[in-house]
C-alpha positions in Angstrom: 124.9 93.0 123.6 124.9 95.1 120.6 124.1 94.0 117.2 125.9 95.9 114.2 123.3 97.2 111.5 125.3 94.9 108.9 123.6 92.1 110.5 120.1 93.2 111.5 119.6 93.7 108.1 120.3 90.4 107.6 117.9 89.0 110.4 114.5 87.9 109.9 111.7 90.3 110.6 109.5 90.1 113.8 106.5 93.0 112.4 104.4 95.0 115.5 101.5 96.5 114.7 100.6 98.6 117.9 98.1 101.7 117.4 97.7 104.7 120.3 93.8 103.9 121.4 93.6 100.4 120.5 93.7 98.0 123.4 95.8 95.1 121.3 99.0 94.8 119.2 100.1 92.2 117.2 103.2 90.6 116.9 104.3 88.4 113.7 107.3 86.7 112.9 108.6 83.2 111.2 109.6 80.8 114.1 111.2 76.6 113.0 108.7 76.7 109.5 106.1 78.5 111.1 104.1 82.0 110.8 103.3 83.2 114.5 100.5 86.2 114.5 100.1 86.4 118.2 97.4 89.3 119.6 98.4 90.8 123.1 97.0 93.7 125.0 99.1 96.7 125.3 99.1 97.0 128.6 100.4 93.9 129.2 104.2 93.2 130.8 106.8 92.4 128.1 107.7 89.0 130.1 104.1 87.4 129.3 104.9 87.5 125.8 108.4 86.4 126.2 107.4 83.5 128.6 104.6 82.8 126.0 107.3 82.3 123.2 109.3 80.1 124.9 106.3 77.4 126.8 105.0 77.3 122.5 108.2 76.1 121.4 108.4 74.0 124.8 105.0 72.4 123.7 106.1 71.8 120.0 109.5 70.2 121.4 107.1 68.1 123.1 104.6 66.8 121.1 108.3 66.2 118.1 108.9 63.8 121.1 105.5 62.1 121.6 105.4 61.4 117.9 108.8 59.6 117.7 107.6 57.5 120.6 104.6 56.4 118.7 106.8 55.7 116.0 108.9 53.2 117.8 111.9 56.0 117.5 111.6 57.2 121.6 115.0 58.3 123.3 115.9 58.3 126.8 114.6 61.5 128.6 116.1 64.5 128.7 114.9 67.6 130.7 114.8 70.2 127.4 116.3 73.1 128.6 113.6 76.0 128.1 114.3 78.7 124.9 115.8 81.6 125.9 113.7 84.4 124.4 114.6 87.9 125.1 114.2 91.4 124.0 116.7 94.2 123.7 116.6 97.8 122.7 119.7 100.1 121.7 121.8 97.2 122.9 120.6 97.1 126.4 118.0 94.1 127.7 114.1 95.4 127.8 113.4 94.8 131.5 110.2 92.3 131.5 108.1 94.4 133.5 107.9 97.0 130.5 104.5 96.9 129.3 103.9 95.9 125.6 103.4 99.4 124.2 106.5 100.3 125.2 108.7 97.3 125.4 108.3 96.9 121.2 109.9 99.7 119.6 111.2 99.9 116.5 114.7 98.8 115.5 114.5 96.4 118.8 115.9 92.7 118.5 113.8 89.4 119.7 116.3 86.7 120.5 114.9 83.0 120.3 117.2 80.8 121.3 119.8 81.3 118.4 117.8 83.2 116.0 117.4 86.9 116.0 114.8 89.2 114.9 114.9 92.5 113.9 111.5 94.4 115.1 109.6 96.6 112.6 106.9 98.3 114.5 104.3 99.6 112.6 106.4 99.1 109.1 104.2 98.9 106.2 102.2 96.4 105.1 99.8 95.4 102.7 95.8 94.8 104.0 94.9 94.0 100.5 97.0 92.4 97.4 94.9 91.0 94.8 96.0 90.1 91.1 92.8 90.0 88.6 91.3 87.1 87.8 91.4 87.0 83.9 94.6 87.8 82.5 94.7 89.0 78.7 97.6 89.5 76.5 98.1 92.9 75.4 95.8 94.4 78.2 97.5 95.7 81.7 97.5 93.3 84.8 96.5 95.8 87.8 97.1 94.5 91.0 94.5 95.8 93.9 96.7 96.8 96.3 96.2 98.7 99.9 98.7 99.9 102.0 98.9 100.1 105.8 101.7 102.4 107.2 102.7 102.9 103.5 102.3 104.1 100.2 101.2 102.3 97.0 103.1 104.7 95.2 106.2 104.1 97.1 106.3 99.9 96.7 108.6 98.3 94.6 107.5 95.1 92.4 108.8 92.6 90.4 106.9 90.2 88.1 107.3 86.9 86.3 106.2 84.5 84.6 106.5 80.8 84.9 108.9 78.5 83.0 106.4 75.7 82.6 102.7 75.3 83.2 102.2 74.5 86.8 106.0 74.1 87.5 108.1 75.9 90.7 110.6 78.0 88.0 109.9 81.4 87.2 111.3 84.1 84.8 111.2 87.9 85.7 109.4 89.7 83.1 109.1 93.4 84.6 109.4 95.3 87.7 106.4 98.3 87.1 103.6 97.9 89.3 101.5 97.3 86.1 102.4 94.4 83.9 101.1 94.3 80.5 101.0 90.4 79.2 102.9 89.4 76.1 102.1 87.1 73.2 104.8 85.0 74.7 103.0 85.0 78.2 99.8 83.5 77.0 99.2 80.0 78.7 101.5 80.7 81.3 100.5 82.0 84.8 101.9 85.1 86.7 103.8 86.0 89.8 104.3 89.0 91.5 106.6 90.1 94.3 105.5 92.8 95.8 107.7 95.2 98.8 104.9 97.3 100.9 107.2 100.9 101.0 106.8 104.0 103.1 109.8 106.5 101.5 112.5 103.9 101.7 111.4 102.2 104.7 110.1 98.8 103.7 107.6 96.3 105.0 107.3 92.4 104.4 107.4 90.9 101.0 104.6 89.2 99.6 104.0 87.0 96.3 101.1 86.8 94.6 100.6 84.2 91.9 97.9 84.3 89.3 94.9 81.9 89.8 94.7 81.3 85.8 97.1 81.4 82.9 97.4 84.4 80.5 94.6 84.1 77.9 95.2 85.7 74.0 93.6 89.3 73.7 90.8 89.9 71.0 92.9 91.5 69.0 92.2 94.6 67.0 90.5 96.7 69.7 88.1 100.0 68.5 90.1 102.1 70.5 93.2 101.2 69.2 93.7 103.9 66.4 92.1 106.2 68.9 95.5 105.9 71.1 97.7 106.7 68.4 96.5 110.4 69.2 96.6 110.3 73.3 100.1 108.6 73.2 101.1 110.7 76.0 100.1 112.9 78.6 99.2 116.4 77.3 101.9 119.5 79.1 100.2 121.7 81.0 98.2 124.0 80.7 96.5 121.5 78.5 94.1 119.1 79.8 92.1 116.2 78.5 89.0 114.8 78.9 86.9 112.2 78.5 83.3 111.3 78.8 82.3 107.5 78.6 78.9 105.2 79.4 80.9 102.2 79.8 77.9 100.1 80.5 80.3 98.1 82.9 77.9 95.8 85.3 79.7 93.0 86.9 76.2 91.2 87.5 74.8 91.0 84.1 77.4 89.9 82.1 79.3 86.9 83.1 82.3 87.6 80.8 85.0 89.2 83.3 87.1 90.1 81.0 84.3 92.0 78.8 82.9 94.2 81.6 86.8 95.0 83.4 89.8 94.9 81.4 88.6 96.6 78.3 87.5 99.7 80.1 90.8 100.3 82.1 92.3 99.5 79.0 91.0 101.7 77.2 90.6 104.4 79.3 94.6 103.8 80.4 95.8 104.6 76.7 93.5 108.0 76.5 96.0 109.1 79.1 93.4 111.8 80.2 93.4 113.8 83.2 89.6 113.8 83.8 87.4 111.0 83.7 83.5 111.0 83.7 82.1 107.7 83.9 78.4 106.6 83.7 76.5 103.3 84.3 79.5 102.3 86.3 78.7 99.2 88.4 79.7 99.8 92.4 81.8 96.3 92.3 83.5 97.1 89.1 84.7 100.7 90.5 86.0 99.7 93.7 87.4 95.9 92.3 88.8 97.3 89.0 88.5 100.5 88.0 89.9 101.9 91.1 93.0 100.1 91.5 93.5 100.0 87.6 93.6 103.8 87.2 95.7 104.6 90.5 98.5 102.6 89.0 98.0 105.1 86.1 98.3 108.4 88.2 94.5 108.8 88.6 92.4 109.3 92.1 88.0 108.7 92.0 85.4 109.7 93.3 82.1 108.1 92.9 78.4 109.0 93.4 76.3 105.7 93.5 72.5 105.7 92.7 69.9 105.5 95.3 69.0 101.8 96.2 70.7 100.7 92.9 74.4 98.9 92.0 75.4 101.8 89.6 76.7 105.4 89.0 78.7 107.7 88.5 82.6 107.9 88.6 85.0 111.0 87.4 88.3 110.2 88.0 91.5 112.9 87.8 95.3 113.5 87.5 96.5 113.9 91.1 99.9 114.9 89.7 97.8 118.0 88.2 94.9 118.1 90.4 93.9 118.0 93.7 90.5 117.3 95.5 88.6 120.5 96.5 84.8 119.0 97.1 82.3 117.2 96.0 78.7 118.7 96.1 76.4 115.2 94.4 73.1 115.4 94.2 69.8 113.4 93.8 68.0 115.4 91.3 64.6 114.0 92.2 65.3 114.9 96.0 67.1 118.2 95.1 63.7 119.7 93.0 61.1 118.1 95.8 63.3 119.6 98.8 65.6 122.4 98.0 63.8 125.9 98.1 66.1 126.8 95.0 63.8 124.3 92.5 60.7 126.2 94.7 59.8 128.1 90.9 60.1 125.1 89.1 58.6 122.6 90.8 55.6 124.4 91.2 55.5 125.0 87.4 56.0 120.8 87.1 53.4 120.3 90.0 51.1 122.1 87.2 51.0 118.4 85.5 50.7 115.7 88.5 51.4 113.0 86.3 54.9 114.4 84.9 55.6 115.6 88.3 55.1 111.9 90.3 57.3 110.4 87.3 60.2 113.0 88.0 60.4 112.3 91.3 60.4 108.6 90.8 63.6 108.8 89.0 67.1 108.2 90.9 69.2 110.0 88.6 72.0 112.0 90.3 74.6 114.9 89.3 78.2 114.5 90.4 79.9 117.8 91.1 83.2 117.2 91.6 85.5 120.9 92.0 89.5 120.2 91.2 92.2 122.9 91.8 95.0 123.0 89.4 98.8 122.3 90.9 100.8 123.9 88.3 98.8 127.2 89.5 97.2 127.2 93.3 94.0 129.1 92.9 92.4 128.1 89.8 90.1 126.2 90.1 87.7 123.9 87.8 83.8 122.3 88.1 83.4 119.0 86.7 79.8 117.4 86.3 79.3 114.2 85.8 75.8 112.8 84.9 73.6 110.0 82.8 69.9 111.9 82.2 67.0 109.7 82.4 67.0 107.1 79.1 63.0 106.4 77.6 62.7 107.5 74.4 59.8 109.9 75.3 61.3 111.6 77.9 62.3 114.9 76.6 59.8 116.7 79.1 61.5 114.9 82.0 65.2 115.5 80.8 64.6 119.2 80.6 63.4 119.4 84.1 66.6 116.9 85.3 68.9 119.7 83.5 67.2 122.4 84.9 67.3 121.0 88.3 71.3 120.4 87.5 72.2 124.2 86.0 70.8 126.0 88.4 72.5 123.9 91.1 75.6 124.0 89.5 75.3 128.0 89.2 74.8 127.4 93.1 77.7 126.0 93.8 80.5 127.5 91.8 79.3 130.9 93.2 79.4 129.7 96.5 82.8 127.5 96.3 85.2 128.5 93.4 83.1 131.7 91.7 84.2 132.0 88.4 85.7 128.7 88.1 85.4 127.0 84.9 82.9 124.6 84.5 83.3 120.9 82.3 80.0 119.4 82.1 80.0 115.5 81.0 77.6 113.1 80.5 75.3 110.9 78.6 72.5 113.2 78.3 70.3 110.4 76.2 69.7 113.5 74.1 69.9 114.6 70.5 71.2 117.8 69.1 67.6 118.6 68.5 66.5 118.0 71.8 65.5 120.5 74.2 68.7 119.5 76.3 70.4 120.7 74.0 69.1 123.8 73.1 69.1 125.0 77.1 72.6 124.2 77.0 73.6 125.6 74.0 71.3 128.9 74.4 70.9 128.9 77.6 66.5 129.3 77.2 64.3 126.6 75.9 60.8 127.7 74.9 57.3 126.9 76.3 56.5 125.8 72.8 59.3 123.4 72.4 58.5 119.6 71.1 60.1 118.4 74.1 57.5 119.7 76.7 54.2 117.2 75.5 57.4 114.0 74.4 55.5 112.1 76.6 51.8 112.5 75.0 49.2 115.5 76.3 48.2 113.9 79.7 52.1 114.5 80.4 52.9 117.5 79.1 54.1 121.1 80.9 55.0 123.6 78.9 56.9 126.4 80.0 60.1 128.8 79.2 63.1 127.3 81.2 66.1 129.6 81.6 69.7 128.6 82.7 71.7 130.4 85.3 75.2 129.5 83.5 75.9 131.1 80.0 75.3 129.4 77.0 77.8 126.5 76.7 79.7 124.7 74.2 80.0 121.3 73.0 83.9 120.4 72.7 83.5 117.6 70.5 80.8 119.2 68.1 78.2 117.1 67.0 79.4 113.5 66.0 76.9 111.7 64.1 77.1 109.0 66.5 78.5 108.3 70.1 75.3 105.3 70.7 75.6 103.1 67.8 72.9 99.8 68.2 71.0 98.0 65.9 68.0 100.3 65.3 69.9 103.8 66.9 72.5 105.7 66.0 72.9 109.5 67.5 74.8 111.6 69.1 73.8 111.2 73.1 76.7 111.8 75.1 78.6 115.3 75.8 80.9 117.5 77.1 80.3 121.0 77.6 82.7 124.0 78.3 82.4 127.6 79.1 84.3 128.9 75.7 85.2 132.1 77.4 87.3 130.1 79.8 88.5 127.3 77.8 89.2 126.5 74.5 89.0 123.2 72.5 93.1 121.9 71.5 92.0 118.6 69.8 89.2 116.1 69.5 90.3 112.8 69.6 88.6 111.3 66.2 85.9 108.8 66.6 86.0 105.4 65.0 84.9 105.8 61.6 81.5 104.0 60.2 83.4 100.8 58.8 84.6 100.2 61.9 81.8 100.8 64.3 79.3 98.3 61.9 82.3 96.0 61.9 82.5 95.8 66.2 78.5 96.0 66.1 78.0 93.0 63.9 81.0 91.1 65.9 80.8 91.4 69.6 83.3 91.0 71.9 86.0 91.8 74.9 87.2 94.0 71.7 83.9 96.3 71.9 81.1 96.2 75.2 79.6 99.2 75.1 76.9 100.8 72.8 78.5 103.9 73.8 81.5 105.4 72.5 84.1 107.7 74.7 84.5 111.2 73.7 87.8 112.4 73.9 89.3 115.9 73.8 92.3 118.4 74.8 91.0 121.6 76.3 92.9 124.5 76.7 93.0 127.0 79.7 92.4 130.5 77.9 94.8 132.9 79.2 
């Protein structure tokens, strides 16, 4: 029997799943209403399955019959001739003693009585398909999607929006993978069908409808102006960054839409092509963040604090970067253990009290090295880190950025020497603190204020030298990126080597009026204390 390709595109889908090393495969397909998912070994001959087929519908047939006998509606028996159910391969019958492994390959046909289906072994398919749970207007709807056998990038999609509240019509409003809600879509709920792709090989549709209705946006957002500048992404061999505490902790705050749309949102119209994220909440990264900022182009990494929810994320371009490594450290750990921190551990150890509160600490350094695509072989360092936050801790910040330079020194000599290195962060440290000075000039002094910050029974003084040239800050020195009631100061960074790169632009912060005007009013439209820094570096020649 052969079947012309006009009309197995046409039949209904029977969809294998069937591994090398795995002792099952799983066969699913639509049979009188019905989804069968039925779980066989793979070693198995072909005719179980077949014969198993044909006694379920036998059994269904039966108990249609029992039920119109109870109902008064019985017929005169008739011996139900069993289903035919066969399989066949490039035309010819697959003989039933062919074990399962090898009897369902793809581009075979499963005959059921009359209906036909066209096998897809191993097609694509999605293990995960999630739409968010709050739904603003103005902000972008990212579906969480993983694919099996497939790519994310690869899918095709196609939203819309109902006609009525709660009614079966629907309206398609786009066909992107991310859907950003109109004015026009508030109070009405979302669908989206999406197409699990490999290349041009598809999988099995499936439609996702939105468990709420679109809700009206705050607004006038902070960042708003801010996009005006980051419209698009920046040509190579230009790069942007960003460095942003984004505070975002799924279990403290209850408002969804506060702690997970506005920081995809915001960070989705920076259009950067390096992320460094702090105080990012381990839920909110893999539920949100992740998902959000693939469908915008960007790949993560993330380095969660020990025994804690939180940490740190950077996030790149993969259209201009690729993954190298990753080298994260403990700091803490890194100082008590490496032979490295040997020198200045013992010079810590001088003060027991300073030393047990350094070691107490869980903060951590993300080293992230990225080569460029637009030129194989150059390659860049991106740290990533959120210093510890007391008020008083000067002494104990200098020894965390100690611990972190001379690590950092470490590593690029050892993985990429000479690379570049982009340091980001939210130091919780002025431009007067001794943070900043061993940063800036590479030496901080034994008689620096920062050394007794925590009173005389904590204090260590010493000359602390860094193994990595003096740096820059690429944003200078804004009088605020922490703006609370009580604080405002510049605590967050990013640093560059200036003899390898050189600053294109800095994205303008949000002027005073504005800041005081979120402050006093908050909202979806403004959660973090922190603001991002933004800025376009330039690859000297």
């Amino acid at each position: 029997i052969l079947y012309p390709l006009r009309r197995l595109c046409r039949m209904e889908a029977a969809v294998v799943r069937c591994l090398p090393g795995e002792p099952k495969l799983t066969i699913s397909f639509c049979l009188q209403g019905s989804h069968k998912h039925m779980l066989r070994d793979q070693d198995e001959p072909l005719g179980k399955v077949l014969a198993r087929i044909s006694n379920g519908i036998a059994k269904n047939q039966s108990k249609a019959k029992k039920s119109k006998k109870n109902r008064g509606q019985e017929q005169p028996d008739e011996a139900a001739e069993p289903t035919v159910v066969k399989l066949f391969y490039d035309g010819e019958e697959v003989p039933e003693t062919v074990l399962n492994a090898e009897a369902w390959q793809d581009g075979s046909v499963l005959q059921v009585g009359d209906v036909k289906y066209s096998v897809q072994r191993n097609a694509p398919t999605f293990t995960t398909a999630e739409l968010p749970v709050s739904l603003l207007a103005g902000f972008p709807v990212c579906p969480k999607l993983e694919v099996e056998f497939g790519n994310v990038q690869d899918c095709e999609f196609t939203w819309f929006r109902e006609n009525c509240p709660h009614t079966s019509g629907w309206t398609q409003v786009g066909c992107e993978r991310v859907y950003i809600p109109s004015n026009q879509d508030i109070s009405f709920r979302l669908k989206l069908s999406c197409t699990p792709k490999d290349g041009s090989r598809g999988g099995l549709a499936k439609e996702l409808v939105s468990v709420g209705a679109v809700e009206a946006g705050p607004g006038v957002c902070l960042f708003d102006n801010r996009h005006a500048f980051t419209a698009k992404v920046t040509d190579w061999p230009t790069v942007r960054v960003v460095s942003y505490n984004i505070l975002a902790d799924i279990y403290a705050q209850t408002d969804l839409s506060k702690t997970v749309l506005y920081p995809y949102c915001e960070l989705a119209g920076y259009n950067c092509d390096i992320i460094c994220l702090q105080e990012v909440d381990k839920g909110v990264y893999v539920d949100s963040l992740t998902p959000a900022l693939d469908a915008f182009g960007l790949n993560g990494v993330f380095k969660v604090k020990e025994k804690q929810h939180e940490g740190l994320a950077t996030f790149y371009r993969r259209s201009k970067f690729r993954l190298l490594s990753s080298h994260d450290i403990m700091l803490s750990e890194a100082l008590s253990s490496d032979p490295m921190h040997a020198e200045l551990l013992e010079k810590v150890s001088a003060n027991g009290a300073l030393k047990n509160k350094i070691l107490q600490r869980s903060t951590s350094l993300q080293v992230t090295f990225l080569e460029d695509l637009n030129k194989p072989g150059r390659k860049v360092c991106v740290a990533n880190t959120h210093l510890y936050w007391h008020p008083k801790g000067g002494n104990v910040r200098l020894v965390q950025m100690g611990v972190a330079l001379k690590h950092l020194s470490h590593v690029i000599s050892e993985v990429a020497p000479g690379a570049p290195l982009v340091f980001c962060g939210d130091f919780n440290s002025t431009p007067n603190a001794g943070v900043f000075q061993l940063l800036s000039e590479a030496v901080v002094p034994p008689q620096h204020a920062d050394w007794s910050s925590s009173g005389p029974e904590e204090s260590c003084s010493m000359e602390l030298l860094s193994d990595i040239p003096p740096l820059l800050s690429a944003c200078g020195l804004p009088a605020y990126t922490n703006y609370v009631r009580g604080f405002q100061g510049c605590l967050d960074y990013i640093f560059i080597q200036p003899d390898c790169m050189q600053v294109e632009q800095v994205i303008p912060l949000p002027s005073l009026e504005e800041v005081t005007t979120y402050e006093a009013l908050p909202s979806v439209a403004h959660p973090s204390d922190h603001i991002a820094l933004v800025c376009d570096l330039r690859w000297n020649p």
